[in-house]
N, C-alpha and C positions, 0 to 999 in steps of 0.2 A: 376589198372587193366591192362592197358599198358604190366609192366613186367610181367605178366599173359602168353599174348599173344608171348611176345619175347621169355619166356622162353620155352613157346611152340614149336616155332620155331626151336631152339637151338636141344629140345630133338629129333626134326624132323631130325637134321643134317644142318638146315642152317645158320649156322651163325661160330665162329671160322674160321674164315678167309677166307670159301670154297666161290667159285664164282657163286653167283646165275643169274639166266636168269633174264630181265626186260622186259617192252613192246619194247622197242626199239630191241629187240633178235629176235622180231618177224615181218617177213615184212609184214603182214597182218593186222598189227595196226598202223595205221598212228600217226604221231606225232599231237597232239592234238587233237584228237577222244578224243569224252567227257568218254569212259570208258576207255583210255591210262593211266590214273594214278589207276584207280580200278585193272587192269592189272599188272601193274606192283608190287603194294602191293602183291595182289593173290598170285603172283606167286614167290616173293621172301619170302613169307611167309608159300609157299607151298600144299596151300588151292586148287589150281589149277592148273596143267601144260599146254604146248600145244599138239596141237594133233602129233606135229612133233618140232624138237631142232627150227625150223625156222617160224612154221604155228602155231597160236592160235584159229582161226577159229571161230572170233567174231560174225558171223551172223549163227554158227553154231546152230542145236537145241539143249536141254538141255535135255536127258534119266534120270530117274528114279534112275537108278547106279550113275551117274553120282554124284545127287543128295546127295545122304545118302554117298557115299565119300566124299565131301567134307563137309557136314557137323561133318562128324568122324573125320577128319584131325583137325577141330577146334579144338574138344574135346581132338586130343594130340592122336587119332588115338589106344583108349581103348579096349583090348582085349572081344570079348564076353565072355561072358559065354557058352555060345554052340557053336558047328564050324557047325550045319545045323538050318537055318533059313525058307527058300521056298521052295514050292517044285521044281520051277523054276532055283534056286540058285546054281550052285555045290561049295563044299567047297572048292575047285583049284579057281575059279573065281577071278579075281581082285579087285571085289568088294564085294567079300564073308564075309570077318570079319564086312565090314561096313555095310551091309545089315543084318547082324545075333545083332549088334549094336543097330542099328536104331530101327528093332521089337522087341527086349529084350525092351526099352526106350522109346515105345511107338510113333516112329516119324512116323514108315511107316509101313502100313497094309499091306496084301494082300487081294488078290481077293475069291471070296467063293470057289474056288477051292484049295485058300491056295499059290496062284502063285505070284510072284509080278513085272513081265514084266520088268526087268532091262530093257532094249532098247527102251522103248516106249518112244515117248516125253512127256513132262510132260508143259502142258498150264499155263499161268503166276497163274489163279487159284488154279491148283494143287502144286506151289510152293510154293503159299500161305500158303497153306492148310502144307505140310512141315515144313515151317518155324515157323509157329504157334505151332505146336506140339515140334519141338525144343526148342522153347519160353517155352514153357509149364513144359519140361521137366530140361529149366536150372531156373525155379521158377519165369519166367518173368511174370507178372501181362496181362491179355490180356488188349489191347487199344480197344477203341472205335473208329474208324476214320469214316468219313464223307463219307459215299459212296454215298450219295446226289447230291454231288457236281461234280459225273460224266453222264453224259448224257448216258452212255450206262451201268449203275447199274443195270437195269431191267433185262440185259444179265445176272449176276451173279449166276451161280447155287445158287441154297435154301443150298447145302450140305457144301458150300464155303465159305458163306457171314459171317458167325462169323472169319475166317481165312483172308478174305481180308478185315475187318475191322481193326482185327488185323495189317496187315501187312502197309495197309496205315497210322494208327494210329501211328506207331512206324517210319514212313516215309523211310521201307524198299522195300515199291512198292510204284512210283508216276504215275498219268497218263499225258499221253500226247496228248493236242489238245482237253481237258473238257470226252478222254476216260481212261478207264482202260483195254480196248481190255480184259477181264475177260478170253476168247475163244483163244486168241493167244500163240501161242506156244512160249516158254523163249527161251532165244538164252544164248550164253556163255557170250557173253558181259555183258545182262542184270544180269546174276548171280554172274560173277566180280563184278559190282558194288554193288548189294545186299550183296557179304562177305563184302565188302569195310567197308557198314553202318552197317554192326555185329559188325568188328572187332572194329568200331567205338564208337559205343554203348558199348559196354562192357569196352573197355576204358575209355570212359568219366564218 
């Protein structure tokens, strides 16, 4: 599964000799910051760039767009079938193909209004709640994970807890300090590391 991924890569344009960015391209990721090599995979794989050729913006928040791009960039960045998805959405968007992707495939809803808030942040729950549905969608089995074993579990939305089961099952969300902070907003860091354990999983 490995060549899976590289050939992914490849079809993205990175790889034949062109020179890609690493963490070190960025001065806002220190050398051994525990998400410096998640970063650097990312982004010579293409799954994520920076906000700027020099800034990655590791304690930045994590938007909804954000989201369903880069999990489209996994999938090798598949054309929809529709070019309108939200009514939020314009088809000009940056994230237009990946957002019309994502609801063709069942990863991300919208709101009863039909809208899906590209710019909002999106709390470690609700990436849960994502990542689970791309699970779902590439035939992964859901896990069972121990949300016992965190002292602030009782936070966990009712709407979430089968998706962060999921996601600590598959050891794509860990907590830190006996939390899972369910309420906290993901940062770019935390979703580098989380492609990291995809690209990991799918490989092994």
């Amino acid at each position: 599964m490995r060549l899976r991924w590289r050939a992914l890569a490849c079809a993205l344009g990175l790889c034949a000799g062109i020179t890609l960015p690493t963490a070190a391209a960025y001065s806002d990721v220190a050398a051994g910051a525990w998400y410096e090599a998640a970063v650097s995979e990312v982004t010579e794989l293409g799954y994520m760039t920076g906000v700027s050729d020099t800034l990655f913006a590791p304690d930045a928040q994590v938007t909804r767009s954000t989201v369903v791009v880069v999990l489209w960039r996994m999938e090798g960045s598949p054309a929809p079938g529709a070019t309108v998805s939200f009514g939020d959405v314009s088809p000009s968007a940056w994230y237009a193909q990946a957002a019309a992707w994502a609801k063709e495939n069942g990863i991300a809803n919208g709101d009863d209004r039909g809208d899906f808030s590209p710019d909002q942040p999106v709390t470690r729950q609700e990436l849960a709640a994502f990542l689970t549905r791309y699970d779902q969608y590439r035939g992964v089995a859901l896990a069972e994970g121990a949300l016992n074993l965190y002292s602030d579990a009782d936070q966990i939305s009712s709407w979430a807890e089968e998706s962060m089961r999921h996601a600590v099952g598959m050891g794509l969300l860990e907590g830190s300090g006996g939390l899972l902070q369910p309420a906290a907003p993901a940062t770019r860091a935390q979703l580098a590391v989380i492609l990291q354990r995809l690209t990991t999983e799918a490989a092994g």
